[in-house]
Steps between C-alpha positions, in 0.01 A plus 500: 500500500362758724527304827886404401570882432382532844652284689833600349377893567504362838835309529631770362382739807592284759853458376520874493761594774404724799745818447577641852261784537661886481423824644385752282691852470431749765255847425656800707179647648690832549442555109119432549241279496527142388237419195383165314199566291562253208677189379469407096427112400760572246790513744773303470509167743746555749475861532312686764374868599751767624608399851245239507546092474213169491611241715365136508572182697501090415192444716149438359223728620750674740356615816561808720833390657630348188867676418517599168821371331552656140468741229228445276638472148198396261305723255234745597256370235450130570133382467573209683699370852568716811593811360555886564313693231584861314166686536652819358306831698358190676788412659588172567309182627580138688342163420614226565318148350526107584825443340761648737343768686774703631474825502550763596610829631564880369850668686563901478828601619509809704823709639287704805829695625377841614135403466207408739115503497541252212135413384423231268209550180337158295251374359367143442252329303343147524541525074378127424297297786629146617389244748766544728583787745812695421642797718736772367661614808764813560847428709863690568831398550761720603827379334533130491275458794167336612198569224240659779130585408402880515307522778113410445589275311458669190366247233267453196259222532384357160111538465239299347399801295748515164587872437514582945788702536600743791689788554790472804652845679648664622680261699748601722803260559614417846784791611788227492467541129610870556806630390617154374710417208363193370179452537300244298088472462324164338157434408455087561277333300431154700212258552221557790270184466311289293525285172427525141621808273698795623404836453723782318564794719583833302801724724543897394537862560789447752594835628708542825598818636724651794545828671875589584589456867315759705613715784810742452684517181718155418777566323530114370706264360621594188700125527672364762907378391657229699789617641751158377761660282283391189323771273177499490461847455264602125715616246194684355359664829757498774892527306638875477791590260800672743800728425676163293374303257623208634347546864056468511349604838121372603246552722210392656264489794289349688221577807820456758835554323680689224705301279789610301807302299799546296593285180778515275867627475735795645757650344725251725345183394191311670267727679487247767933458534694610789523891602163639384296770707112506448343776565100600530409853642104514584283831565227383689290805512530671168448859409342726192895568519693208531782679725247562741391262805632393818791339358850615323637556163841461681597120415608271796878493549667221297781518254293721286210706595325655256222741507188341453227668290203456783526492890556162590388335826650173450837350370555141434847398441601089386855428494587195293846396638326392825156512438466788715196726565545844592137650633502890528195753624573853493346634810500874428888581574717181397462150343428302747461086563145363394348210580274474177419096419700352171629206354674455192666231293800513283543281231868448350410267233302743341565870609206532643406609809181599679372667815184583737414764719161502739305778441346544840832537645520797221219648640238348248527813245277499274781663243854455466754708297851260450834475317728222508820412375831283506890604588770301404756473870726684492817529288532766260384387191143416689194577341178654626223352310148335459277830608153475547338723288729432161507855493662533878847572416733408217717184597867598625818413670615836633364400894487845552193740543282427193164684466148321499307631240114566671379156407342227716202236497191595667329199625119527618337214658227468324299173349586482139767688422754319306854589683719470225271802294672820408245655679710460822798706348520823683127526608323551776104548596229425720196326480132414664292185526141497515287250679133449415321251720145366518336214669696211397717677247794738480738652218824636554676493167406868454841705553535839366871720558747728332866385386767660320522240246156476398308713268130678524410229236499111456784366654513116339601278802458793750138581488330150498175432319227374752430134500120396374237523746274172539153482363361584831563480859792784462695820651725642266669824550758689170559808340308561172724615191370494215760715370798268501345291253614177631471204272431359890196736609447780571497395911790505693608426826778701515554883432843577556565914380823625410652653906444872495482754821196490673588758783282782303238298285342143466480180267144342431439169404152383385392170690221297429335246736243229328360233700161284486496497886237628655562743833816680623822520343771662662818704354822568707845505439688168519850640522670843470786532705747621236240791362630838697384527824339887350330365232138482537325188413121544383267250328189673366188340405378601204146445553456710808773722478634368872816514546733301750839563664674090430783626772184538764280175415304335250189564256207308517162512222230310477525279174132493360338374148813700338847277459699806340634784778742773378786662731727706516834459686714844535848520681707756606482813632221755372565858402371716759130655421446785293464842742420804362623880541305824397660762538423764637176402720267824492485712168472877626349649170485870719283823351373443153308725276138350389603561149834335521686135589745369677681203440716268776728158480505203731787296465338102530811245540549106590729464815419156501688202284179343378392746172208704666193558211345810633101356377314912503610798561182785565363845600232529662365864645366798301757702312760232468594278251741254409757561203576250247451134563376315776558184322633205699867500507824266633737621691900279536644582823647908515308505190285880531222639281350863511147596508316810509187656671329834378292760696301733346300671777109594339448686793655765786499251739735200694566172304568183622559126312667195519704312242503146559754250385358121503792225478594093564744694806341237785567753773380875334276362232315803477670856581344836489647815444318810634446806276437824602457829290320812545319725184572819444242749361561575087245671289490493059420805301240472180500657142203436308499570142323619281279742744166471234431138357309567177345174344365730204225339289334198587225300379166510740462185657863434475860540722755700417868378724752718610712536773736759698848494615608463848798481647640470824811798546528509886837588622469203790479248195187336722189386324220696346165291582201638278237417741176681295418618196145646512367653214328836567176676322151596527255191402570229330846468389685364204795503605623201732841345646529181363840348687514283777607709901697571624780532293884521634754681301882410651747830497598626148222236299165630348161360426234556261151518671248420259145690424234447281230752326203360414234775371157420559370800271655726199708790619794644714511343850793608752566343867766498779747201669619566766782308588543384851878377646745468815666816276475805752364687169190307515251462355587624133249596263492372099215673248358223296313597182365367233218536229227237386392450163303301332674331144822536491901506685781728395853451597821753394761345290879689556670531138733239383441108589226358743442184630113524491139354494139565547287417745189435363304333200522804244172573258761487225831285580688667156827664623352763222254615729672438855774735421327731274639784694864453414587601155780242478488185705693138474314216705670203518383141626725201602487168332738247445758650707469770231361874528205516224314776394166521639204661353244451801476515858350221752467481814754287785761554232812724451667689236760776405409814412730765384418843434640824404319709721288449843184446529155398606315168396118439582332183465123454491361157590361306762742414792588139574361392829516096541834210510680520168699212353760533239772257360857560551769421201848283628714804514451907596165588478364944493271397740206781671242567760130482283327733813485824576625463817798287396594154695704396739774241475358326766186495317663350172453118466663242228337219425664162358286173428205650655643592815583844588806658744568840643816614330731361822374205467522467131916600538492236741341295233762593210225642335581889452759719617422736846606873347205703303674793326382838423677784323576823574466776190718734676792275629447278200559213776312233592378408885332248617148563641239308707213655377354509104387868519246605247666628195784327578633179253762262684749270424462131628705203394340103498685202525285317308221493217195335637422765762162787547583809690163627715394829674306493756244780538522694759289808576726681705897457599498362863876478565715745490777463266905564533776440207572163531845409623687136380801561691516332884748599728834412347715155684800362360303256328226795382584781343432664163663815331318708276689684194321791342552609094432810410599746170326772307199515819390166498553258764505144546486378894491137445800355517559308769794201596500346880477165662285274715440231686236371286677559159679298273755598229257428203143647457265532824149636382468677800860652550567537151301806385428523091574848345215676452503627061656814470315818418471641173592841608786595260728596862402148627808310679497172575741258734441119543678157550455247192429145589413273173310208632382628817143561378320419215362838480801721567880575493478813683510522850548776772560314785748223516553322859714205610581309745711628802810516546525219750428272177703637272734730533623704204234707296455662117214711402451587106260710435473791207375821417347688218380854408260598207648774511917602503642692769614490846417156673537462917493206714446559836487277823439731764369279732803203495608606841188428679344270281852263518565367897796639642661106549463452107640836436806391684522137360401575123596744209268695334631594135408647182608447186370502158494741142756810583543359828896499496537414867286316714254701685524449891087568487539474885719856502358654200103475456495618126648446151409669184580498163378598149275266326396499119138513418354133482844349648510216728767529791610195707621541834597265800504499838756273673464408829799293682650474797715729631874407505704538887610812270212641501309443827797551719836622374332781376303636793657781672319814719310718307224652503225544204318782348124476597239417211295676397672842614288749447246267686150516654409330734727207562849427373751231478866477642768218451819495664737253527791367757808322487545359854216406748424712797254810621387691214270804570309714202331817644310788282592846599282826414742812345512612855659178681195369607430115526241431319489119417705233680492229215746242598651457825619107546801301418523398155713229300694561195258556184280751303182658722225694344255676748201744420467847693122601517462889477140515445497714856834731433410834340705512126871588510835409469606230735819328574544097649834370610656165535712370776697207551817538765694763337377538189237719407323638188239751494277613192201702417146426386210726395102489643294627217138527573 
């Protein structure tokens, strides 16, 4: 049975006809590479890999010249007889075996148009051994012709080793396979030698790639149409729609000619009948503006000549009658005869007709904008119809002079774009093509360019994706974007932008080069004849930051271990370079008194069209500074910014400085201004209070603090420096100066200087300071007593309420005995956010004690002298010094898990609030202190629960201490207002609103001040803002800050008031004026409003507001800050001229004025003789509100009078000096 099934098996082969043998389908290279990597055993006999066919022939064991003669139809999974086999990611194989041996071969199909440097990639494997010698060899064929061997010859020879394989390529195919259109490849399988068994030979990884044809930009074939009156024109790609339905246009090119036909019917009948006019109008070198060129919008003379929407070079004319060409250049005054090459065909059967024009004889443009259409001859009921665009004209028979609406086609010359695409309506554009070569390889597919029809974005069938590189042995040159999110890759070949102007600023495209060659690779520009001859044309390399001009020549890098280079290509013309201006060049600051400043502008702008970023600006030289920030800052061309530079002379002598302005200006990056300024002699004045410093009793061994008052009155408002303090007396003294020299005190401000008594024996001791300055009064004597005892302190307590302490560890701590020497006393403690009575006294804590009458407390008891700690409640805490010679603030430390922070630090840290309050007896106010004084008890507030307060000892105060001041100078971002309560003698100072920088509109530990507990005094007032939720400790606050203006701009305080006892209640805000900056005075509304408040108050005109309050009653006002309406700010400005506040003053005043109009304003001071005294403002002024401050401290007292004057009008009012 089994031999019978064979031999039939084999009758049944040999009767198998030979089909003739077929070419496979061609693979444009122009799209890529050509790949085989696999071939399944499952595939279908008969069927074959894309553009790929097996071929075998009737002869047994063929031989090298054997032809092959047919398709090879069988399976791809035959155990048995010559066969081709489906390896899968193997490939494929050959064997061929004893019964009818004839294979084989493997065809590709390749169309090469536009390519060259084709290279050929395979591998082959001796995959099963046989006793015979087998070659696989590699041949072309160009069309139908001769099969030739690649040049080598390039061939597998099967091994005697099963599992041999090697690895072929690049190959590079002879250059007549360049640029062809059919172009086939084979792999024959055929017989070498000997006898016995054949062996199976494995064929895979085919890869074959091209580089487009080097050397200037071609503009290739789209297609080439035969010009035989028979369509063969793409209905998809190539057909237009016209003006009528029943007329289609098309076009096409080719490397030589431009193609265009007509199909269809006119109004008249057949398009192709008797008296018919064809027209075609051509704009060879097109414009941004279509009307623009060397041509005419003035149509060539015929029986109608319309304007044409673009300047036409070229008109074509086909008469049908008579077959009749008309050829027409217009030579810069007239239409005149062309010779251009044509040839058309006209087909009456089937109205169609078709033409050719040579496009050398055009002038090879690398553009063309055209219109066509067709006119009916010539009676009247003739139509004109047919226009190219469909959107040309509207079909008519009026013959007369019919408008063309601004449409044409726009044809660019460019590989791979499809002629028929609405992308040639109307547009116009340029573009660039970049060449990368190498040893043995090139790329110029790369083409960036601008049109009017394309978009920043992925253009589908515009910007083409970039064909596969092969596995090695490459050059491949695209644009990376990732952001078009192609289903293609994110590679492209082509960038094409949407067309804007480039005469002012430049495009960028990013350009990657990747290559596994080894050596140099250079970059130039292909083609760019239709980019703007003033564009500029730079590639930058990435890597180096080189940059090279593409008009001037090429780029060339050395290609190393890397494959991946990044560029940049930028086109057009750049913005010229940033160039600054400072204006003016020298500052002059001129004579300058050592105790005053003077302040000067430079005007810094960009005359430049690049933005200039001015990096630093700086002052260097003693006595200047610079004003504000120096922060870098960018400057837009005729953009300006202001800056300011301060002198302030220390000395009677001649300044000079430099301010220097660093910038990216390539020509002046660093200017310097000079700065010159000369100081003028001022001297301060002192007052020194109180003239005897008694520390009265004071423990032996111990110190006793205290301090006098200085203060600097000097009419020239220069500063007093304390430059000694030495203590004068005979012996040992013990009495010493415990601050830190020398000490400065600016005009008008005061100091404390600190000194400390320490007795070294029982009894009266009395010494000297003498007090050495720059004051011309100097030096200026203070007595110092003080007497030492042994056991105890004593202190005097004013009658009514006293915020007070002891400072040392009593023998008895009962309240009973402390205050023995009142006859009626209340001491109260502070627990729980609740006053408790207290029946003893400790140390390092605080309490309230009221009395009836004054007097004098003693404690006995041994003074304190090491560190002590003490715990602090969430919350206010009565908080005290526990020595004798009190503490410091700076000397106060809180501690939280173990570590410890000055106070700074522990506001920094959230931990505690900055302010330590004391209270005054007599004012019944509270003030904020930064020192504990003995005696004293103080008011601190703690953010949280788990926190120690410490003292560190000191024995004697070594800095001197001054009332601490919150407030910085106020901005428009900083500022804080302070409103002060008052009624029946008591006062409450702490009540202040403001913004800054650093603040928010909810709670900010540090901004956000909690209200200290009001007194008990029975006169007490108290003001605060309420915030539930702010704190866990508190609803109270005196200080409420937000964020500027600049973040949000409308503002509402609420705050209230209350009085424990009835009467009279005030408000004041003295200080609004200059605490508020004059630009948010102007911009924003200050009002009041609130219980008995029936109109707003304007707080910024009227600094008080009082009204009657019940005993115990809680008031709510509000303060409403918005921004002022055009009302306001300007229709309500007029000249005028303000009463000076405060009037009776001494020594300084303040003056506002306002004016309508701009121009000179002057404001002089006269004496009640006529005498000019004070020149305050003499400069032109814009419309607004001014305020200005006259300084009398040197003017004897008197009546005084200052006038305003602004053109004609005048005012003129009095003030009073009142020392």
């Amino acid at each position: 049975m089994f031999k019978i099934r064979a031999t039939l098996s084999t009758i049944v082969l040999l009767a198998l006809p030979l089909l003739a043998q077929t070419n496979p389908a061609l693979f444009n290279l122009s799209t890529g590479a050509y790949s085989f990597t696999e071939w399944a055993a499952a595939n279908a006999a008969g069927t074959y890999p894309a553009n790929m066919k097996f071929h075998r022939t009737s002869t047994q064991d063929p031989e090298l010249g054997v032809e092959m003669s047919s398709d090879y139809t069988l399976a791809y999974n035959l155990a048995t007889g010559p066969r081709i086999n489906g390896l899968g990611a193997e490939g494929i194989s050959f064997v061929n075996t004893g019964t009818s041996g004839n294979l084989g071969a493997a065809t590709v199909g390749l169309n090469a148009t536009g390519r060259e440097n084709i290279k050929v990639y395979f591998t082959a494997q001796t995959k099963v051994v046989g006793a015979r010698t087998y070659g696989l060899r590699l041949q072309y064929r160009i069309g139908n012709g001769t099969w030739l061997d690649v040049p080598g010859p390039v061939e597998y020879i099967s091994s005697g080793t099963q599992g041999h394989s090697l690895a072929f390529g690049p190959l590079t195919l002879p250059a007549e396979c360049n640029n062809q259109a059919e172009l086939y490849l084979r792999w024959k399988y055929y017989s070498i030698s000997g006898s016995g068994t054949r062996p199976e030979i494995r064929l895979d990884d085919i890869s074959v790639v091209s580089s487009p044809v080097g050397g200037a930009q071609t503009y290739t074939t789209f297609r080439t149409e035969a010009i035989d009156g028979n369509n063969g024109f793409s209905e998809l790609n190539e057909k237009f729609n016209t003006t009528r339905q029943q007329i289609s246009a098309y076009i096409t090119w080719d490397a030589d000619y431009l193609y265009f036909a007509y199909s269809g019917n006119t109004p008249g009948g057949s398009l192709t009948d008797n008296d018919r006019a064809i027209h075609l109008y051509i704009d060879t070198d097109p414009k941004p503006n279509p009307t623009d060129g060397t041509g005419t919008t003035s149509a060539d003379a015929w029986r109608w000549a319309p304007t044409l929407p673009f300047s036409a070079n070229y008109h074509y004319t086909f008469k049908t009658s008579d077959i009749t060409e008309y050829r027409k250049q217009f030579d810069g005054s007239a239409w005149v005869p062309a010779g251009f090459t044509t040839a058309n065909f006209k087909n009456p059967g089937t109205g169609y007709w078709e033409m050719s024009i040579k496009r050398a004889d055009l002038g090879n443009p690398k553009q063309i904008n055209l219109v066509a259409y067709v006119e009916e001859d010539w009676d009247n009921t003739a139509s004109i119809t047919g226009g190219v665009p469909s959107n040309l004209f509207t079909d008519n028979t009026t013959q007369g002079a019919i408008a063309f609406n601004p449409h044409f086609l726009n044809v660019s010359f460019i590989d791979k774009m499809i002629p028929g695409s609405a992308f040639t309506v109307d547009n116009h554009g340029w573009s660039l093509r970049l060449k990368a070569t190498t040893t043995g390889y090139a790329d110029t597919t790369a083409m960036a360019g601008m049109f009017r029809n394309a978009t920043d974005d992925y253009d589908a069938g515009l910007d083409h994706p970039k064909a596969v590189a092969p596995p090695n042995n490459y050059l491949s040159v695209y644009f990376p974007r990732d952001d078009w999110e192609s289903m293609l890759g994110p590679k492209f070949e082509r960038d094409f932008k949407s067309l804007i102007d480039l005469s002012n600023t430049t495009k960028t495209w990013t350009l990657t080069v990747r290559s596994d060659q080894t050596g140099d690779i250079t970059l130039s520009a292909a083609s760019f004849e239709d980019i703007p001859a003033n564009y500029e044309i730079k590639l930058k390399d990435n890597t180096n930051n080189t940059v090279t001009d593409l008009r001037a020549g090429s780029y060339t890098y050395t290609n190393g271990n890397a494959v991946t280079r990044n560029f940049e290509l930028t086109i057009g013309v750049p913005p010229t370079n940033p160039l600054i201006s400072i204006v003016p060049d020298t500052l002059q600051f001129g004579n300058v008194k050592t105790n005053a400043t003077s302040t000067l502008a430079v005007t810094i702008s960009n005359l430049g069209e690049l933005p200039l970023t001015v990096n630093s600006m700086g002052v260097s030289g003693a006595g200047f500074s610079f004003v504000g920030s120096g922060a870098q800052v960018t400057l837009n061309q005729n953009d300006t910014i202001v800056r300011h530079v301060k002198f302030a002379p220390s000395s009677v002598a001649a300044f000079t400085g430099s301010l220097v302005v660093t910038s990216n200006d390539p020509l002046h990056g660093t200017v310097t201004v000079p700065l010159f300024g000369a100081g003028v002699l001022a001297a301060p004045g002192i007052t020194v209070r109180p003239s005897t410093l008694d520390f009265g009793s004071t423990l032996v061994g111990t110190t006793a603090n205290g301090s006098v008052w200085v203060k600097n009155t000097g009419g020239d408002a220069v500063d007093l420096v304390v430059s000694s303090v030495p203590v004068l007396r005979s012996g040992q003294s013990p009495f010493t100066f415990t601050g830190a020299l020398p000490v400065t005190v600016p005009y008008g401000d005061s100091v404390s200087l600190p000194f400390a008594f320490t007795p070294s024996a029982e009894g009266a001791a009395t010494g000297t300071a003498s007090i050495v300055s720059n004051a011309p009064s100097s030096p200026t004597d203070v007595q110092l007593t003080g007497t030492g005892t042994y056991s105890s302190v004593s202190h005097n307590f004013s009658a009514g309420w006293n915020l007070m302490s002891i400072p040392i560890n009593p023998t008895s701590s009962l309240a009973s005995d402390i205050l023995a020497g009142f006859p009626l006393y209340y001491l109260y403690g502070y627990s729980g956010g609740n006053y408790v009575t207290s029946t003893v006294l400790v140390p390092a804590r605080g309490y309230w004690l009221g009395t009836e009458v004054a007097g004098s407390v003693s404690v006995s008891g041994l003074p304190i002298t090491s560190d002590q700690t003490f715990s602090l409640a969430g919350g206010w805490n009565m908080i005290a010094s526990p020595f004798v010679n009190g503490t410091a603030k700076a000397d106060v430390r809180i501690q939280k898990n173990g570590t410890f922070y000055t106070i700074e630090e522990a506001v920094n840290q959230g931990y505690v609030q900055r302010p330590i309050y004391i209270y005054s007896n007599g004012s019944g106010a509270y003030d904020t202190t930064t020192t504990l004084s003995a005696w004293n008890g103080n008011w601190f507030f703690a953010n949280d629960n788990d926190l120690n307060i410490k003292y560190l000892y000191q024995t004697e105060q070594t800095t001197p201490v001054k009332q601490e001041i919150i407030a910085a100078e106020a901005t428009n971002d900083d500022w804080a207002v302070t409103v002060k309560t008052s009624a029946n003698g008591a006062v409450d100072k702490y009540l202040v609103f403001g913004t800054n920088q650093s603040a928010t509109s909810g709670y900010d530990g540090v901004f956000d001040l909690a209200k200290a507990p009001m007194a008990p005094a029975s006169n007490a007032v108290e003001s605060y803002f309420r915030h539930e939720g702010w704190s866990n400790f508190t609803v109270k606050y005196g200080a409420d800050i937000r964020e500027p203006y600049s973040v949000n701009g409308s503002k509402s305080w609420e705050f209230k008031v209350v009085s424990n006892k009835a009467g009279v209640v005030t408000l004041s805000w003295e200080d609004i004026l200059a605490a508020i900056p004059q630009d948010i005075r102007n911009n924003y509304k200050f009002h009041l409003t609130g219980e008995g408040i029936n109109a707003p108050v304007n707080m910024l005109q009227v600094t008080s507001y009082q009204f009657t309050a019940a005993e115990g009653v809680v008031y709510t006002f509000y303060i409403n800050s918005n921004p002022v309406g055009v009302e306001d700010a300007l229709m309500n400005l007029d000249f005028s001229l303000g009463q000076n506040y405060p009037n009776p003053f001494n020594p300084s005043t303040m003056i506002l004025y306002s004016i309508k109009e701009a121009g000179q304003v002057s404001l002089v001071v006269y004496d009640i003789l006529g005498n000019v005294v004070a020149n305050l403002v003499d400069d032109y002024k814009q419309p607004g509100k001014y305020e200005v401050r006259f300084d009398a401290a040197n003017l004897p007292s008197g009546i005084y009078f200052y006038k305003l004057v602004q053109g004609k009008n005048s005012d003129i009012k009095k003030l009073m000096l009142l020392k």
